[in-house]
TORKE-693230 format. One record per residue (C-alpha): residue in three letters; x, y, z. Coordinates in nm, 4 decimals, decimal comma, m for minus. Each point is the difference from the previous one (the first is absolute). Layout:
<"ala"; <X; Y; Z>> ...
//
This chain:
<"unk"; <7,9059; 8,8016; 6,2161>> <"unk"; <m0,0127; m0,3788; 0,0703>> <"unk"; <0,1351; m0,2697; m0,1127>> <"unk"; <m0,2798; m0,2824; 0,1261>> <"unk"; <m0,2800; 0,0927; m0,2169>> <"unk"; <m0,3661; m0,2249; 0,0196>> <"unk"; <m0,1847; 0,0160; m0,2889>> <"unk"; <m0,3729; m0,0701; 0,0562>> <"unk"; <m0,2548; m0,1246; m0,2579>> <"unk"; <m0,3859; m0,1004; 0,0334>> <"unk"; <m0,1297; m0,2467; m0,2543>> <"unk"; <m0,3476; m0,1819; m0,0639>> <"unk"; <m0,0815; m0,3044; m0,2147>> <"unk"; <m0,4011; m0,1339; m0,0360>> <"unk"; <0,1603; m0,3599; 0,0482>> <"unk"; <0,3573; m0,0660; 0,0942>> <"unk"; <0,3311; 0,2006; m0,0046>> <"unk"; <0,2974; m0,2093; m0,1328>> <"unk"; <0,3335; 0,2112; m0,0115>> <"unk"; <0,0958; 0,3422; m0,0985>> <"unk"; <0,3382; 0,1410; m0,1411>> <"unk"; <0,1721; 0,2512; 0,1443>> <"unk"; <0,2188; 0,1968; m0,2504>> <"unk"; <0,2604; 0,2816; 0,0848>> <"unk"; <0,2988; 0,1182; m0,0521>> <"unk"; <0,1530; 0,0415; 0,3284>> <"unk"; <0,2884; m0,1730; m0,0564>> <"unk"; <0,0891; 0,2388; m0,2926>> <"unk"; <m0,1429; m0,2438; m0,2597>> <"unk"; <m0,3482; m0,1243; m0,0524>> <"unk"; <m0,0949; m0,3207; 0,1561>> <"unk"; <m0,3224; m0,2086; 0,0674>> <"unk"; <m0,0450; m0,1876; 0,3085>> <"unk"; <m0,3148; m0,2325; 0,0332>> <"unk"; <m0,2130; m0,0599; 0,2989>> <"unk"; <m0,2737; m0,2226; 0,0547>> <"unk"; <m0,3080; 0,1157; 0,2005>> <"unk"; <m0,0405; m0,2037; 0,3376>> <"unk"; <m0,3272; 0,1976; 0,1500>> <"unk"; <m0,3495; 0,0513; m0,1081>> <"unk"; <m0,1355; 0,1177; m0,2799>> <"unk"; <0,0083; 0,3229; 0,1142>> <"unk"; <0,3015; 0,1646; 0,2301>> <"unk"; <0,2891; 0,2281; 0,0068>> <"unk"; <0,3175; m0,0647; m0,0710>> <"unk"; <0,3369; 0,1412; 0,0988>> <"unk"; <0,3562; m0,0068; m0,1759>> <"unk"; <0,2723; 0,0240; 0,1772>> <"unk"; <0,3102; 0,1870; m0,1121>> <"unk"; <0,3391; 0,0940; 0,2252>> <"unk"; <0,3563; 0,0682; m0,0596>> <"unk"; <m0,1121; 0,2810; m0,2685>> <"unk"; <0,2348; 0,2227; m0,1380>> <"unk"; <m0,0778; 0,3861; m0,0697>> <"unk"; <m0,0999; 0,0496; m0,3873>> <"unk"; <m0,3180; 0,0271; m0,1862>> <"unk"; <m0,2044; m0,3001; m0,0741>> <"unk"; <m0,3389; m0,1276; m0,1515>> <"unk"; <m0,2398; m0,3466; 0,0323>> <"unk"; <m0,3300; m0,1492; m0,0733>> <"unk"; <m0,1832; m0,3612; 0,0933>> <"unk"; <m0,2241; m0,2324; m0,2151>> <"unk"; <m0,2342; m0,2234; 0,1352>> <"unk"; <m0,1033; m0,3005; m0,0990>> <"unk"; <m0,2835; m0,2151; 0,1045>> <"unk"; <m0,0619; m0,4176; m0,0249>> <"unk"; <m0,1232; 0,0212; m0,3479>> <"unk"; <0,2906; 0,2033; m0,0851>> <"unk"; <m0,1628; 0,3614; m0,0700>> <"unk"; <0,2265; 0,2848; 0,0913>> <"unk"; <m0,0398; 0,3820; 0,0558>> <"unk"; <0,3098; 0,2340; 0,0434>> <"unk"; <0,0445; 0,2951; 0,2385>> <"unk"; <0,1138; 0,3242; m0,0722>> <"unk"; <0,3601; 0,0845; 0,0080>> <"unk"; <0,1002; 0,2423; 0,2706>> <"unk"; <0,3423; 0,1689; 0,0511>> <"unk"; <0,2233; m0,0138; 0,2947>> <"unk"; <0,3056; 0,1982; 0,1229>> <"unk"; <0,1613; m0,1395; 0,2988>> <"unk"; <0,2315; 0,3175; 0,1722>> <"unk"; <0,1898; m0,2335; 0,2370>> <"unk"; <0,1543; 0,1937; 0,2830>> <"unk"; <0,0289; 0,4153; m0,0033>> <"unk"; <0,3730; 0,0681; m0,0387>> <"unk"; <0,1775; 0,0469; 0,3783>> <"unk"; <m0,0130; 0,3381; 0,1149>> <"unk"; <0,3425; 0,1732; 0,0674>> <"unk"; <0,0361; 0,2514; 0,2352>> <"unk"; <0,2874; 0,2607; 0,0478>> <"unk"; <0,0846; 0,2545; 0,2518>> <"unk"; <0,0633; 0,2975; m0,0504>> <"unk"; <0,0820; 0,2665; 0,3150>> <"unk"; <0,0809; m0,0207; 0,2682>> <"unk"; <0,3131; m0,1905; m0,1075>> <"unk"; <0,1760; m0,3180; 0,2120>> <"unk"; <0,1459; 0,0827; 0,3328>> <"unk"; <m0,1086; 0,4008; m0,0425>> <"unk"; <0,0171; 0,1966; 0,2722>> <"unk"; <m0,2712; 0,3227; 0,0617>> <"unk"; <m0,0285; 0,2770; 0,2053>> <"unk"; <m0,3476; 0,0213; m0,0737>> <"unk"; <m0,3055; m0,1854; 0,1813>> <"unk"; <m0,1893; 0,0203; m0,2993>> <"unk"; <0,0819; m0,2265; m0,2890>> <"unk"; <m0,1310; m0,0835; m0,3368>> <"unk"; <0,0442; m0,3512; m0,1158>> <"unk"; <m0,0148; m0,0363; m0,3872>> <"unk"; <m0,0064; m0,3226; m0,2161>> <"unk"; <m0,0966; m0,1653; m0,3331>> <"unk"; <m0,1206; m0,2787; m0,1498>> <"unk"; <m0,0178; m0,1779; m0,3399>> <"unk"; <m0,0869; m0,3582; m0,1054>> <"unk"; <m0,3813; 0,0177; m0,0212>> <"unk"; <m0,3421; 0,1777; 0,2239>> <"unk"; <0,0877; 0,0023; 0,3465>> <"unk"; <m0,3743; m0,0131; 0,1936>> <"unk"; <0,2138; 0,1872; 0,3202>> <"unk"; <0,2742; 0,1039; 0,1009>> <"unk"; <0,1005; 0,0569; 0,4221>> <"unk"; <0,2837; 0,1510; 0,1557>> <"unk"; <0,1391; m0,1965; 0,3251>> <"unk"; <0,2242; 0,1432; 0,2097>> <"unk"; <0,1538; m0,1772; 0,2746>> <"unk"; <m0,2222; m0,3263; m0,1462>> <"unk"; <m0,2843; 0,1959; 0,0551>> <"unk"; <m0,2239; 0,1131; m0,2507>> <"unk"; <m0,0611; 0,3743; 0,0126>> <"unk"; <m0,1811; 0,1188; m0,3647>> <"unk"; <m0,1698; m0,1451; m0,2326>> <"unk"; <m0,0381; 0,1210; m0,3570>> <"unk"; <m0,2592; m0,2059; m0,2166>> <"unk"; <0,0266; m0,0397; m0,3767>> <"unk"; <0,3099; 0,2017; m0,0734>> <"unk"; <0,1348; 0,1014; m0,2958>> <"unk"; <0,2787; m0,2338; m0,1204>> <"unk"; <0,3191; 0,1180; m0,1286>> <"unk"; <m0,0352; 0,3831; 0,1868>> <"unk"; <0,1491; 0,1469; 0,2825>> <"unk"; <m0,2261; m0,0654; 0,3100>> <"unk"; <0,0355; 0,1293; 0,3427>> <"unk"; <m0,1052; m0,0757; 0,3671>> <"unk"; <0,0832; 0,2888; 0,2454>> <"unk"; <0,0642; m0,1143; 0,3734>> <"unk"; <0,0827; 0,2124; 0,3366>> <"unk"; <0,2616; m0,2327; 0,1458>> <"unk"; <0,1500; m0,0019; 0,3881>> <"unk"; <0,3719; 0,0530; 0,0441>> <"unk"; <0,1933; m0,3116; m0,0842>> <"unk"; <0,0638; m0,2879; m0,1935>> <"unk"; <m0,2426; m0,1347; m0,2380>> <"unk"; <m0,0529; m0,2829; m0,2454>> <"unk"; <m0,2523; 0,1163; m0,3509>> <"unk"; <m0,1205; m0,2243; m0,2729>> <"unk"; <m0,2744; 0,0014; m0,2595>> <"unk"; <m0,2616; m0,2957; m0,0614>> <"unk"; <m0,2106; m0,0211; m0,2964>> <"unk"; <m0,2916; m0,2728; m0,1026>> <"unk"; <m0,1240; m0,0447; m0,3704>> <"unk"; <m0,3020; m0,1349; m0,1564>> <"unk"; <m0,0284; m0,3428; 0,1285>> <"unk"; <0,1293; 0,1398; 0,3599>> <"unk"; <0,3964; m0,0953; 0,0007>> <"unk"; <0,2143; 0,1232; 0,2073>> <"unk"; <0,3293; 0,2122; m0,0670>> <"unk"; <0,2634; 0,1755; 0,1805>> <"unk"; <0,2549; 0,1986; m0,0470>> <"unk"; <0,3427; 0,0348; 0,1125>> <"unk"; <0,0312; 0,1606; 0,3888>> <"unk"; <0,1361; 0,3268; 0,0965>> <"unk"; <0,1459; 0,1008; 0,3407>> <"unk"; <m0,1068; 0,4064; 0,0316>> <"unk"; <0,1619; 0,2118; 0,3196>> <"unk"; <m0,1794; 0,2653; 0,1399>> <"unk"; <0,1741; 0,1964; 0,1924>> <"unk"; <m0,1400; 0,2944; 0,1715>> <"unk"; <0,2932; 0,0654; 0,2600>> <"unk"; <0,3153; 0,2298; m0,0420>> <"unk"; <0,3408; m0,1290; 0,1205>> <"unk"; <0,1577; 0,1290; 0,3387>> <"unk"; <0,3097; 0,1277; 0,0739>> <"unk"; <0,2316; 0,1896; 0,2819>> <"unk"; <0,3108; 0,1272; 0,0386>> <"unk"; <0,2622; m0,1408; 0,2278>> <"unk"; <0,3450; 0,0798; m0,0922>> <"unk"; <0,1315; 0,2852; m0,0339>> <"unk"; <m0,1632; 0,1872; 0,2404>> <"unk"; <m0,2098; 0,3084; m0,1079>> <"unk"; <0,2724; 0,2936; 0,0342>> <"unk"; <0,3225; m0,1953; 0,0118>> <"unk"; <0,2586; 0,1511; m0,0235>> <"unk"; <0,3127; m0,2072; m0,0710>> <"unk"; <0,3737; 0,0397; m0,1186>> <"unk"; <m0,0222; m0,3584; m0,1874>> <"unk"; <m0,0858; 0,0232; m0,3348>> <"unk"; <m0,1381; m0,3349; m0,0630>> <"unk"; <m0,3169; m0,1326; 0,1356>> <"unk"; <m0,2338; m0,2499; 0,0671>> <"unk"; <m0,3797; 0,1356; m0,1172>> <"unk"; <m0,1941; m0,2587; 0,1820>> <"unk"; <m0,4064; m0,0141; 0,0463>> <"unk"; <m0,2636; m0,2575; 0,0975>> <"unk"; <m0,2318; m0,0770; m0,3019>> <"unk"; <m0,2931; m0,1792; m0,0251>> <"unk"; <m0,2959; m0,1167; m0,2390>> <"unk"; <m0,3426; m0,2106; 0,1164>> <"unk"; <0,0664; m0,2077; m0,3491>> <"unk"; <0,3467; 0,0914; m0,0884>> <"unk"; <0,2184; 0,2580; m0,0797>> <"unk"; <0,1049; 0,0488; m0,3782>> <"unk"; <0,2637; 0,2470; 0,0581>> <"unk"; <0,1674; 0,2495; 0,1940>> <"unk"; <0,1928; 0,3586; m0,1119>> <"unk"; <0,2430; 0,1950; 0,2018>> <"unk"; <0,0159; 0,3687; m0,1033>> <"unk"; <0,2629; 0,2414; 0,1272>> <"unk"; <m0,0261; 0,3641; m0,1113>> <"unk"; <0,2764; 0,2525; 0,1358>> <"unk"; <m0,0494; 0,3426; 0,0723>> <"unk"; <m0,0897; 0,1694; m0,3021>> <"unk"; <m0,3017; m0,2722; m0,0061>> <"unk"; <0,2246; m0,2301; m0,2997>> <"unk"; <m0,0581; m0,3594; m0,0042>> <"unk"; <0,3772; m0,1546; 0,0550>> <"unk"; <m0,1081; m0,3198; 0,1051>> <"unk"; <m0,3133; m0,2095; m0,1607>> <"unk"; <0,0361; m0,4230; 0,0966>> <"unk"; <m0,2582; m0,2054; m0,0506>> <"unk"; <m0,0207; m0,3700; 0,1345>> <"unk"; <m0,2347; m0,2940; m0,1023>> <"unk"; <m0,1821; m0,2384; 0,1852>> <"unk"; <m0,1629; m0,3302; m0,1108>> <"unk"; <m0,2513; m0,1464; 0,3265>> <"unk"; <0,1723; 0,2490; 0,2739>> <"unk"; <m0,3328; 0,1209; 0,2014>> <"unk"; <0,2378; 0,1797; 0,3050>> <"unk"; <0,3805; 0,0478; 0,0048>> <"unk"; <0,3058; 0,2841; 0,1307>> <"unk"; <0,1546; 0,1223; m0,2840>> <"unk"; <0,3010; 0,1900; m0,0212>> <"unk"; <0,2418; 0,1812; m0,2895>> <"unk"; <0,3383; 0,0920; 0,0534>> <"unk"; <0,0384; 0,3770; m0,1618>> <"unk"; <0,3755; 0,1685; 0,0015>> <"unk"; <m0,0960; 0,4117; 0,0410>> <"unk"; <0,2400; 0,3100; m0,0473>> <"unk"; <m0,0811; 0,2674; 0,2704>> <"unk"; <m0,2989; 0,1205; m0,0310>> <"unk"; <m0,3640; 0,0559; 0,1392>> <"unk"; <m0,2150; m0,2650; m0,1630>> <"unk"; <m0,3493; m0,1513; 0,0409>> <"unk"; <m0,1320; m0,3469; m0,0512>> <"unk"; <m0,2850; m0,2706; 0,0070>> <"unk"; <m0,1278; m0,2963; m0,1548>> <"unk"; <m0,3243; m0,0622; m0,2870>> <"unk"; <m0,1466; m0,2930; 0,0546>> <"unk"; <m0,2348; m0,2095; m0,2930>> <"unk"; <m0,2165; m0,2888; 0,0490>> <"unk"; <m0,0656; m0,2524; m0,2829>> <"unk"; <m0,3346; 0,1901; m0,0335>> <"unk"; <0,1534; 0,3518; m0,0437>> <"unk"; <m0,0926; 0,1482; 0,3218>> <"unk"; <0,2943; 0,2332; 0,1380>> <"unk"; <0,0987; 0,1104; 0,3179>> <"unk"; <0,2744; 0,2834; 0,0751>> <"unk"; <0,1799; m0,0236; 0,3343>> <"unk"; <0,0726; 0,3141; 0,1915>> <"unk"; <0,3027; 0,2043; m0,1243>> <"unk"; <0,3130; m0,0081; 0,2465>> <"unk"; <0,2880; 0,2348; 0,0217>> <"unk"; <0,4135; m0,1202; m0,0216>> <"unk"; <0,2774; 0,2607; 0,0435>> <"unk"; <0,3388; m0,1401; m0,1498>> <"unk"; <0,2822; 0,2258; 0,1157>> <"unk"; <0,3526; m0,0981; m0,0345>> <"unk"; <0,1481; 0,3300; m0,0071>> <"unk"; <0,1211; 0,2034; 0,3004>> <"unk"; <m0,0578; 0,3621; 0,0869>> <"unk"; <0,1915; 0,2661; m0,2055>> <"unk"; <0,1795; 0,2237; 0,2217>> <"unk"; <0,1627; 0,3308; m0,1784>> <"unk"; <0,0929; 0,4032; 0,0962>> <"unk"; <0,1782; m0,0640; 0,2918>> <"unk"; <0,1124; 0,3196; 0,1744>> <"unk"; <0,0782; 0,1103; 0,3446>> <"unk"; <0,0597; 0,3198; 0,1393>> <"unk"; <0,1708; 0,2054; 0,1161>> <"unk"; <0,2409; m0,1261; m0,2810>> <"unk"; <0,2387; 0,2708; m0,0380>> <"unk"; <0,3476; m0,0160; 0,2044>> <"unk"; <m0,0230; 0,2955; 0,1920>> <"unk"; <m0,3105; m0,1875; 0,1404>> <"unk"; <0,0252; m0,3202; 0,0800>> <"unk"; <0,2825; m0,0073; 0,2905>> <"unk"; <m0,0128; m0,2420; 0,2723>> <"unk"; <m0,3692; m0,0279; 0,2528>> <"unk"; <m0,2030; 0,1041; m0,2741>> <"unk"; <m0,3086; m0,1084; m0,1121>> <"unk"; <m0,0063; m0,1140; m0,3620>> <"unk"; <m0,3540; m0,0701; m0,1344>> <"unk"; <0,0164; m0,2521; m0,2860>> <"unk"; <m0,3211; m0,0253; m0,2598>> <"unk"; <m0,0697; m0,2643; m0,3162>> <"unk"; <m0,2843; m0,0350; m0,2023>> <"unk"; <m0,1366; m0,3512; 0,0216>> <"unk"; <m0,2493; m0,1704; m0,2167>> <"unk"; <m0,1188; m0,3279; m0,0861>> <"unk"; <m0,2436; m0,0736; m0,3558>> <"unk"; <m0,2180; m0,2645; 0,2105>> <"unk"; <0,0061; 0,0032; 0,3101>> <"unk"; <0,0844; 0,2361; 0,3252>> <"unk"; <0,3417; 0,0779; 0,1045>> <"unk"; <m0,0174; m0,2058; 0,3398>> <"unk"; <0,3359; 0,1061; 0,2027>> <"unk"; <0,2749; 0,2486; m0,1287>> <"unk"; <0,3701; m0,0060; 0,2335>> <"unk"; <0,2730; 0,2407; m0,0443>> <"unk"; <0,3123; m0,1684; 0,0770>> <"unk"; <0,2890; 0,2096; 0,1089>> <"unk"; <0,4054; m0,1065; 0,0801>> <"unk"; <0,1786; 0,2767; 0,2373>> <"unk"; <0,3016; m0,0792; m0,1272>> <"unk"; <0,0014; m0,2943; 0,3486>> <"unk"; <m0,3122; m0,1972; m0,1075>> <"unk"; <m0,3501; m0,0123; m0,1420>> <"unk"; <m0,3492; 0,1182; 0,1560>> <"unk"; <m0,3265; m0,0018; m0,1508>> <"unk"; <m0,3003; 0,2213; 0,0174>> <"unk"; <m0,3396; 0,0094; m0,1112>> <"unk"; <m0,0851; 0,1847; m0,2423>> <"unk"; <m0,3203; 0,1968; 0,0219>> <"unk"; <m0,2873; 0,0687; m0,3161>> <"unk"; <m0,0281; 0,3835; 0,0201>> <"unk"; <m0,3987; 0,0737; m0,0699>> <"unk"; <m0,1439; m0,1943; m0,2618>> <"unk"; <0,2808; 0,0613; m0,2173>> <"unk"; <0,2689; m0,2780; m0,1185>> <"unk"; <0,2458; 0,2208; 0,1665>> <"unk"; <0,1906; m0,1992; 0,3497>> <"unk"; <0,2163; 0,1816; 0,2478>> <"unk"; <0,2097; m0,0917; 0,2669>> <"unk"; <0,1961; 0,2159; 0,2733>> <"unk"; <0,3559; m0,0588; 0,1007>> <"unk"; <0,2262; 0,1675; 0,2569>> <"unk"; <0,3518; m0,0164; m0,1109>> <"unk"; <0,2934; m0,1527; 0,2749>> <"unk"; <0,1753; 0,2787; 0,1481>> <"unk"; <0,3379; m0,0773; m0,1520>> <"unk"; <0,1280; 0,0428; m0,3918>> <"unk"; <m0,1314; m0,2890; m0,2317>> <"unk"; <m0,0560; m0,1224; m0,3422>> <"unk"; <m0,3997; m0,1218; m0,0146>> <"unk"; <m0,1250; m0,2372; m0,2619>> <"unk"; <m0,3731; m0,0437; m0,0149>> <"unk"; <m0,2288; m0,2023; m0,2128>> <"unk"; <m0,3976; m0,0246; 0,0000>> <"unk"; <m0,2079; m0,3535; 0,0103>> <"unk"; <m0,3098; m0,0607; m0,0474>> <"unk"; <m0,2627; m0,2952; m0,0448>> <"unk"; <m0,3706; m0,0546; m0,1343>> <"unk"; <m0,2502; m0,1985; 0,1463>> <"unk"; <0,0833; m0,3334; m0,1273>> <"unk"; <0,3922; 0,0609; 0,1056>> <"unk"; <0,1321; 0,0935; m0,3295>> <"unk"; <0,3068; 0,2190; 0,0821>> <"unk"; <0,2173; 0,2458; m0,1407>> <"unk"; <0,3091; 0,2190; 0,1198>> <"unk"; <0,1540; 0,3014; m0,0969>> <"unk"; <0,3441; 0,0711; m0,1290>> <"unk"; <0,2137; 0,1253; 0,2923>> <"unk"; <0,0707; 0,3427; 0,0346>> <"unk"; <0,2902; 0,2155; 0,2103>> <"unk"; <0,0595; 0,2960; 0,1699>> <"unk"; <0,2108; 0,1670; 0,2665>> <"unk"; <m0,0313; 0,1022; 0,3522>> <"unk"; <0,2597; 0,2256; 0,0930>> <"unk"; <0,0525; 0,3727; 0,1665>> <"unk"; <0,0302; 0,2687; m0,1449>> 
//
């Protein structure tokens, strides 16, 4: 593998050495160079050679002495390798800038070029295995247990005459820690006569947070609302989605994904969107027939009352005696949607109108038509 080769000969006259010739063909074509002895009779001699290129050679020496006898050597054959190619090494997995959920890793690489004597894995510029005489051109692996965070992998490899090569370098994650995230706004069991809202929560990620899905499901459990935001280098932030709602019971919360995969799934809070008021229908009162209802007497009024979301929260039956109005309360008979209210009549002839309002618990409101009758004797 070099290219400074000495050749070494030992020669012997009985009298005096005079020259010898060297002839080779190490310049691709035969040529003699002559050399006259400077030593003693007997010695050893060395020649030279540098700046050889790689290829296959031959040469021999004759030796002459004063009186001009000569003997020839042998020839002998010579291949001169030069260098072993340059070793190139690729990587394989885990690829640039991955991110892993997983402590565990398995680092795999190849190399071609030539005979690597080792190869070493250093991570963090630190060597941590050591393979000796792999296989070239094959899939090799080192397997590592790594600690949460961010880490810098590269493979080194040596060949034959102990030169050094590198590969590219790798940044691995490992992370080992789900993202975080609560609920602020709205509360858990709002209940709310706007239809659009802010869906707000506090998010956060110990590396950063990759992205972030609000789900809203209505009663019947069917997804009506799915938005998903990105983030590039966001490790905490408030995030909120403005949803418009028809009235309804619905639930909601927020998936959150690191760049590693790991998940986390807030709690599940509760909205109430009700824009409609109670219904109120069947209104009677009694007594309701003519021969009945004469001046001083007491006329009991009932309506059914219901609301599809929330409670009925106040029902008023309003009543003009012909001079002016007056309200009363109306009162939920049992645990039906049935209200009732008592009125004594004035004790003079009149025409009554009456009407029944009600409200929910977020102050939607509704009246009745009005209705008439007469007070009068019989």
């Amino acid at each position: 593998n070099n290219s400074e080769i000495i050749l070494q000969q030992h020669v012997s006259d009985n009298l005096n050495l005079s020259y010898y010739i060297f002839s080779s063909n190490f310049t691709n074509a035969w040529v003699n160079i002559t050399i006259n002895f400077t030593g003693e009779e007997l010695d050893d001699y060395a020649t030279n050679l540098t700046n050889l290129t790689t290829g296959n050679y031959s040469y021999y020496f004759i030796i002459y002495d004063d009186a001009g006898n000569s003997n020839t050597t042998s020839t002998r054959n010579l291949t001169i390798l030069g260098e072993p190619p340059p070793l190139n090494i690729t990587l394989i997995s885990p690829v640039e800038e991955q991110n892993t959920s997983s402590a565990l890793n398995t680092f795999q690489y190849n190399f071609t070029g030539g005979n690597a004597s080792a190869c070493l894995l250093l991570l963090d510029t630190t060597q941590i295995n050591k393979t000796n005489n792999p296989s070239q051109n094959a899939p090799l692996n080192f397997t590592n247990t790594l600690a949460e965070g961010i880490h810098a992998w590269s493979i080194q490899c040596n060949n034959t005459n102990n030169n050094l090569y590198n590969s590219d370098e790798r940044i691995l994650t490992v992370d080992l820690t789900s993202p975080n995230g609560t609920l602020i706004f709205p509360t858990n069991g709002t209940a709310n006569s706007s239809t659009s809202h802010n869906f707000t929560a506090n998010i956060s990620d110990n590396l950063g947070i990759k992205n972030a899905t609000l789900n809203i499901y209505n009663a019947t459990n069917y997804l009506i609302n799915s938005t998903v935001t990105t983030f590039v280098g966001v490790v905490q932030t408030t995030l909120g989605i403005v949803v418009t709602l028809v009235d309804g019971v619905y639930s909601w919360f927020y998936n959150l994904f690191d760049f590693a995969g790991n998940i986390f799934n807030t709690s599940n809070y509760t909205i109430t969107i009700d824009t409609t008021p109670p219904i109120i229908s069947n209104i009677v009162y009694y007594p309701n027939d003519s021969d009945s209802v004469d001046p001083v007497t007491n006329i009991t009024v009932n309506a059914t009352i219901t609301d599809a979301l929330l409670s009925v929260n106040r029902s008023i039956l309003q009543v003009h005696n012909g001079t002016s109005w007056f309200n009363t309360s109306m009162t939920r008979f049992g645990s039906t949607n049935i209200y009732q209210a008592n009125i004594s009549l004035i004790s003079t002839e009149a025409n009554y109108t009456f009407n029944v309002w009600a409200n929910d618990t977020l102050n939607n409101k509704n009246n009745s038509l009005n209705q008439t009758f007469l007070s009068s004797w019989d």
